[in-house]
C-alpha positions in Angstrom: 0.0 0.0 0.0 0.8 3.7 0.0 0.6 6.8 2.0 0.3 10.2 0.6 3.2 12.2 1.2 3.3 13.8 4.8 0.5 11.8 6.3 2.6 9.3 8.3 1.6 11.3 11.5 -2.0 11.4 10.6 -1.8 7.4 9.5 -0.3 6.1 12.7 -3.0 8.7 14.9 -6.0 7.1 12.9 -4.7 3.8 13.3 -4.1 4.2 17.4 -8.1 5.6 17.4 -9.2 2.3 15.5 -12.8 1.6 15.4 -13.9 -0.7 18.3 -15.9 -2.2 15.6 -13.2 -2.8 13.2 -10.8 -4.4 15.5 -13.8 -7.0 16.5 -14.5 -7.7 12.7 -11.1 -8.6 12.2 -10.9 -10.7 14.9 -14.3 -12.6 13.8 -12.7 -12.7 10.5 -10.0 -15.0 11.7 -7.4 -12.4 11.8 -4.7 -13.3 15.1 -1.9 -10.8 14.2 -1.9 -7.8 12.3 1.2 -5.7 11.3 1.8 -2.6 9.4 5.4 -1.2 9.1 5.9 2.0 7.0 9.2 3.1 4.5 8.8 7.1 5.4 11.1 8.0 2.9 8.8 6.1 -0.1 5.5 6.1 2.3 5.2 2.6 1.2 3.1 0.5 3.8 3.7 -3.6 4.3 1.1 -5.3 6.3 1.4 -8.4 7.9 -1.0 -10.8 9.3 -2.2 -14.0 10.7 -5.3 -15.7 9.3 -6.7 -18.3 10.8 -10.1 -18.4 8.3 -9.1 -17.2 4.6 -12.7 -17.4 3.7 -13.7 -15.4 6.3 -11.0 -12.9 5.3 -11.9 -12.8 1.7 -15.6 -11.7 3.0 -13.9 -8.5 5.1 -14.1 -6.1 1.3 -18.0 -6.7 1.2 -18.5 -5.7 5.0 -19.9 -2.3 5.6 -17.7 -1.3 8.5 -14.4 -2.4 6.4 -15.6 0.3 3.6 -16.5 3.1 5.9 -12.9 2.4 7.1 -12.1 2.6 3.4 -13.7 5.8 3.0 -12.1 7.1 6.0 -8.6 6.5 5.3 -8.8 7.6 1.1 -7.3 11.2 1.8 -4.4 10.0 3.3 -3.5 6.6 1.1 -3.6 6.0 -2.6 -6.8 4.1 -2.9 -9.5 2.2 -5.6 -12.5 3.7 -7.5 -14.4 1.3 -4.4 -12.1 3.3 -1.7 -10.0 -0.1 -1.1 -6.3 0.8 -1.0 -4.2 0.2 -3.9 -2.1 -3.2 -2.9 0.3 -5.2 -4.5 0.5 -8.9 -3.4 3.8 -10.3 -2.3 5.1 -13.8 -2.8 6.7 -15.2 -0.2 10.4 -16.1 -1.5 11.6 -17.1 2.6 10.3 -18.0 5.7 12.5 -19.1 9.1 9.8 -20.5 11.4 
């Protein structure tokens, strides 16, 4: 993902305020850990998580509370026509359990 240039301030205060209702969404949607580290000097964003339901986690895009979060965060982020924010998968190319 990425953040609009000088919003990492306004990013990391919106993310410490998260929605109650959020955080219990992702929760119900199988989601154990959650990580977001930021690149300030490219405002790139790499998330992180544990899922312990993918199905569950493929539904979160449809769920109302998930786009008003959307919708709440598209000033700050380079987002979708649907508000989503633009994301590039990663493969996985090493892992050291």
């Amino acid at each position: 993902m990425k953040l609009l240039p000088g919003f990492d301030v306004e990013y990391q205060k919106r993310h410490n305020e998260i929605w109650q209702e959020l955080v219990v969404l992702l929760k119900e949607a199988g989601i154990k850990e959650y990580h977001i580290f930021l690149d300030k000097e490219e405002g790139n964003l790499l998330a992180t998580m544990q899922v312990t339901n993918e199905t569950a986690t493929g539904n979160l895009p449809a769920h109302p509370v998930m786009k008003k979060w959307w919708a709440h965060m598209r000033d700050i982020m380079e987002t979708n026509a649907d508000n989503s924010p633009v994301s590039i998968p990663l493969e996985e190319v090493f892992y050291l359990p």
